[in-house]
C-alpha positions in Angstrom: -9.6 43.9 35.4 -13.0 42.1 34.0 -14.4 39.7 36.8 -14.9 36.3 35.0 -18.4 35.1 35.8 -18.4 31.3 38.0 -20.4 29.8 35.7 -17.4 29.9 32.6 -14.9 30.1 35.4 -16.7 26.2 36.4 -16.8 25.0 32.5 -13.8 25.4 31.9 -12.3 22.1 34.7 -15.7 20.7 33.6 -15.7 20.7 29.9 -11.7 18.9 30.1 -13.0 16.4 32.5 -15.6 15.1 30.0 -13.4 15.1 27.4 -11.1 12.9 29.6 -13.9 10.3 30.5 -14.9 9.9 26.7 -11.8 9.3 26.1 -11.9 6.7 28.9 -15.0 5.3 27.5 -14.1 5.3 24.0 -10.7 3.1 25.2 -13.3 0.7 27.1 -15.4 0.5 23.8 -12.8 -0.5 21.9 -11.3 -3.3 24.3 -14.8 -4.5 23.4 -14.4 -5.0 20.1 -17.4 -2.0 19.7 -15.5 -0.1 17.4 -18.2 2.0 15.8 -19.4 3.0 19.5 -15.9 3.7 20.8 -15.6 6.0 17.6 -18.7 7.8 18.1 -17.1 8.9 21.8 -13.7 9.6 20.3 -15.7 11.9 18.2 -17.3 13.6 21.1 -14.2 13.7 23.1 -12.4 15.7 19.4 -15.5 18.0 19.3 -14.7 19.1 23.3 -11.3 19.5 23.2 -10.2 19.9 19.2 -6.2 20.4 20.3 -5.3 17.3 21.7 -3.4 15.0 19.5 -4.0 12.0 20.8 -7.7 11.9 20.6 -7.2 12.2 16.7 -4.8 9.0 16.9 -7.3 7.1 19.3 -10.0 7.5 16.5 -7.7 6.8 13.5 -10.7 6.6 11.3 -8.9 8.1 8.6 -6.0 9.5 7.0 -7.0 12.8 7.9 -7.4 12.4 11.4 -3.8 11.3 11.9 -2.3 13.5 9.6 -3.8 16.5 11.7 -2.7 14.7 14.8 0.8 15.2 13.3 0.1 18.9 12.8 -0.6 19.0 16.5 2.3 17.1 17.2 5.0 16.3 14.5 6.8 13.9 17.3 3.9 11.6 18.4 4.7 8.2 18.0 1.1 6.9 18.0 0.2 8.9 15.0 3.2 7.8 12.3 1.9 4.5 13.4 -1.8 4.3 12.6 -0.8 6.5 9.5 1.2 3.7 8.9 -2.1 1.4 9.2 -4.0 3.5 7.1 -1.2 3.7 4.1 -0.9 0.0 4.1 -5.0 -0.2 3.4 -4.5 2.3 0.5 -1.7 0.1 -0.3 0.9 3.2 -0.2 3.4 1.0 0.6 6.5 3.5 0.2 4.4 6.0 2.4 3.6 3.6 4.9 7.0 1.9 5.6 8.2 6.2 5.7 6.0 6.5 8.5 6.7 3.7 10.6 10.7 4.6 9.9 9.8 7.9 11.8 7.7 6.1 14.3 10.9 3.8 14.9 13.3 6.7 15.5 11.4 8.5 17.6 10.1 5.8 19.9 14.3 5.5 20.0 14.8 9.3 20.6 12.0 9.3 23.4 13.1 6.2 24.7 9.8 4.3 24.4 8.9 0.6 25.0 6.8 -0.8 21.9 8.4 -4.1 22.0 8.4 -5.8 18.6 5.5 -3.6 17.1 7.3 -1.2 15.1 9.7 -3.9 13.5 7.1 -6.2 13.0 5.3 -3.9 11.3 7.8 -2.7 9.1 8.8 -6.1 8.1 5.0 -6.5 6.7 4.8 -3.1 5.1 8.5 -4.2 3.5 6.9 -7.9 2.3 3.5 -6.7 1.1 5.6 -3.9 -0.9 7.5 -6.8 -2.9 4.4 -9.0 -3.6 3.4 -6.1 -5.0 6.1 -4.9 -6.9 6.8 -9.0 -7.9 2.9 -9.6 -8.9 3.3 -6.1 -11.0 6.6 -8.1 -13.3 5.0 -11.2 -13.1 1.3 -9.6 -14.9 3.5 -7.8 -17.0 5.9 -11.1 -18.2 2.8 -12.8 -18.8 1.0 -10.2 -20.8 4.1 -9.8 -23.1 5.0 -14.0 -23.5 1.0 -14.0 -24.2 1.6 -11.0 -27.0 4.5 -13.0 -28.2 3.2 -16.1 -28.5 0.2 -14.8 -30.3 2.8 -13.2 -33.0 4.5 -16.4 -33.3 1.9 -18.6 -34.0 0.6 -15.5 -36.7 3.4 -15.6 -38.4 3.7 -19.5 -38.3 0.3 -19.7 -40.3 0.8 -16.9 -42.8 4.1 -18.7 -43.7 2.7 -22.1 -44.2 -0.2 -20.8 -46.2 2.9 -19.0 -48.2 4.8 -22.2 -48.6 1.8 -24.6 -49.7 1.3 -21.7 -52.3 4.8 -22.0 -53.6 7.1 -25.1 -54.6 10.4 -22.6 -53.4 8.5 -21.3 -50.5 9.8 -23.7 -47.6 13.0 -22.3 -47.7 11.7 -18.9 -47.6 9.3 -19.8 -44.8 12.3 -21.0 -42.6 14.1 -18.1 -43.3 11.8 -15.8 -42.7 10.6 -17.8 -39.5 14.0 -18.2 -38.4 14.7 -14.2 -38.5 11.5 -14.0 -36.4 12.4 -15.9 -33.9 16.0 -14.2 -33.2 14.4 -11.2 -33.2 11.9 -12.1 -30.1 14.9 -14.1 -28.6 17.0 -10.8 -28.9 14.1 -8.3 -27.5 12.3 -10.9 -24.8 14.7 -14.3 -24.3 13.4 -14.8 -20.7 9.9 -14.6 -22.0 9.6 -17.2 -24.9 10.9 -20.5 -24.3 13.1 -21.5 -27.3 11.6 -25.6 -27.6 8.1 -23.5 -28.3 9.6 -20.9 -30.9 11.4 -23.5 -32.5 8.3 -25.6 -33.3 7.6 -23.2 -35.6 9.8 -23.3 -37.7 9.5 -26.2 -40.1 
């Protein structure tokens, strides 16, 4: 059997201590609103001690950090949370509320106290993933009433240079107007309002 010398035997208590107290440090940073600071020690305290989940999840820096943090351990709370955070930044909304779902369940399985965070997070992950998805139809109803519209009024003036052109082109004018506008009332109805499309035709 090798003797270990004292001098690893002493590093070992040593080196785990230190990572302990910048972690302590880093916490103290942070309450201070020194976030840059408190991440530098969070840093050190990885760098001492690269095993330990929750010194990944105290840095949160970015979505690398927690997802290793996960790898370390799959059921840490902490970690689906800030990955949560960093989801909602990237606006991964989908992502996001998936990872505070797990970070619900297991707070339940492990029976842990987070009060109203985890719901009240999910309910903004839920809300800023409809004004998204609302702002996305409400661009896109916009752009098409605006493409429409620009048709229309096309159509309006190429008719009525016809019709001054012609003495029997009024009534071809409205007809072919008239056929214009059912056909954008059958493809978009909500999008055009009929008093506009029915200006045109004269």
């Amino acid at each position: 059997m090798k003797n270990t010398p004292p001098e690893k035997m002493a590093s070992s208590p040593e080196k785990s201590s230190t990572a302990q107290e910048l972690k302590e440090q880093g916490n103290r940073l942070f309450l201070c609103r020194k976030y840059q600071e408190a991440a530098t020690c969070y840093s050190k305290t990885i760098n001492r001690n690269p095993s330990v989940a929750v010194y990944y999840t105290n840095r949160t820096l970015s979505l690398a950090d927690c997802k290793h943090a996960l790898e370390l351990d799959p059921h840490s709370v902490k970690a689906h949370f800030f990955l949560c955070q960093c989801h909602l930044e990237l606006e991964n909304y989908n992502e996001a509320i998936g990872n505070l779902q797990r970070a619900y369940n297991l707070a339940k399985e492990q029976r842990l106290n987070f009060g109203d965070d985890i719901p009240s997070a999910l309910r903004v992950a839920k809300k800023k993933r409809w004004n998204s998805i609302e702002e996305k139809r409400i661009n896109q109803e916009n752009k098409l009433h605006a493409y429409l519209t620009k048709l229309i009024l096309a159509e309006k003036e190429r008719f009525l240079k016809f019709r001054n052109s012609s003495s029997d082109g009024s009534f071809l004018a409205r007809t072919k107007l008239t056929n214009v506008y059912l056909s954008v009332c059958l493809y978009a109805p909500q999008c055009v309002p009929p008093s506009k499309l029915c200006l045109c035709v004269i």
